[in-house]
N, C-alpha and C positions, 0 to 999 in steps of 0.2 A: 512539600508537594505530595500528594495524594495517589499514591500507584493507580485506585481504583477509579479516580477522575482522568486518565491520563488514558487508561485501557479503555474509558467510555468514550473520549475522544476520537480513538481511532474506533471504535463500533460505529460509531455515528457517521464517522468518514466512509467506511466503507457500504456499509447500509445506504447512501450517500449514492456512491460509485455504483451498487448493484443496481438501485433504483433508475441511475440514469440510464444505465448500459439498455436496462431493460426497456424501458422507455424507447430508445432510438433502436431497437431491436424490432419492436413492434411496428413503429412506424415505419421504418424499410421494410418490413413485410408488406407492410398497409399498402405503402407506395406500390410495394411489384406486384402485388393484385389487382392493383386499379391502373394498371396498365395497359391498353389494349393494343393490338398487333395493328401498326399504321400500314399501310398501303409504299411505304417507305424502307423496306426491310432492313438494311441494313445500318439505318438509324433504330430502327425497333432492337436489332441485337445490341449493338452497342452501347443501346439505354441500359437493355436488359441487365447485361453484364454487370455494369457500372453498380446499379442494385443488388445482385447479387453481391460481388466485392462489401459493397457498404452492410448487408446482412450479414457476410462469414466475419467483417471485421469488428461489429457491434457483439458478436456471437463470440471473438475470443477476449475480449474487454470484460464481456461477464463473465467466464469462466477464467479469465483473470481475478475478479473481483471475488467469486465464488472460494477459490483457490484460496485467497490472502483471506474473505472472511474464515475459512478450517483453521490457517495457520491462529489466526486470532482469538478465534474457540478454544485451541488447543493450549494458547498460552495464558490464557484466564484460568487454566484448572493446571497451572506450573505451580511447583512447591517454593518458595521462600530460597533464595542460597545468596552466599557472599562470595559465588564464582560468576562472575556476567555471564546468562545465558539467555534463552527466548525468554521476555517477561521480564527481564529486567530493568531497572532505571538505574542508571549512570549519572552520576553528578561526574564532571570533569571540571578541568580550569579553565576549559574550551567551550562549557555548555554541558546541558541536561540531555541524555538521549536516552530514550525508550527503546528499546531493542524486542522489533513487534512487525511491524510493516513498511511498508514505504509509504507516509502519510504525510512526510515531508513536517515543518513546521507547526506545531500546535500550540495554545497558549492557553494553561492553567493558572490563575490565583496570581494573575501577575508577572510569571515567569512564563519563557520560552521553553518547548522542549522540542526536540527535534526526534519524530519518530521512525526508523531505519530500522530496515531488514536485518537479520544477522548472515544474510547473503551479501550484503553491500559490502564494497571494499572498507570503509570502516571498522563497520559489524563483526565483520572478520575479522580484524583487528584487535575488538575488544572481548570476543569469546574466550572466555578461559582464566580472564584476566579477574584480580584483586583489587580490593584496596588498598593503594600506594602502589599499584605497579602500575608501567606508564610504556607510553608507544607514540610514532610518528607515524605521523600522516600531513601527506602535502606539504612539507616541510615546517611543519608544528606537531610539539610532542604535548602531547597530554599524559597529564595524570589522575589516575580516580582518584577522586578522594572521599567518593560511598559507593554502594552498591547496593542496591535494596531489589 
């Protein structure tokens, strides 16, 4: 498995996620532009609102998205080490994870990887950690058995 297909993965995903965000960002704008004050006022606020809401929550979705693509930048110019840190791939006896973003699920060359935060309770779990050292989670223990 290929670190640099695995990192393009999650670029794609979140490239992906900025796009959309941005997308339905713009179009709730569009929408509460084209809005006009009815004769009805207090359905016109409550429209209003409603629009607003759907703006500030398209608004922290990309700056969510914005957020995790830096983390993602940041971990594509990480050095090489046999300590699991951001940038890493993890082989276990549980699965492959990527310790990058929360992209959930991705599938390279056949195999599954699972790609997670190093904030996720797992993630956390695997910080620090070697090959052949091992930890539980949800009542299954795992063991690395790489590190790249």
């Amino acid at each position: 498995m290929d670190k640099g297909i695995v990192y393009q993965l999650c670029l794609d995903f979140i490239k992906q996620r900025i796009q959309t965000a941005e997308t339905a960002l713009a179009q709730a704008r569009e929408a509460s532009n084209d809005d006009t004050k009815s004769s009805a006022g207090d359905k016109y606020e409550t429209s209003r609102e409603m629009m607003q809401q759907d703006i500030d929550r398209n608004k922290r979705l990309l700056m969510d998205a914005q957020e995790n693509m830096k983390t993602l930048e940041a971990i594509g110019q990480a050095t090489a080490s046999d300590t699991v840190s951001g940038g890493s791939l993890v082989y276990t006896n549980e699965g492959i994870f990527y310790i990058s973003i929360s992209a959930g699920q991705l599938h390279a060359g056949g195999k599954t990887v699972f790609a997670i935060s190093a904030a996720s309770p797992i993630g956390k779990l695997m910080l620090g950690k070697k090959k052949g050292d091992d930890f539980s989670f949800n009542g299954k223990k795992y063991l690395l058995n790489e590190v790249l």
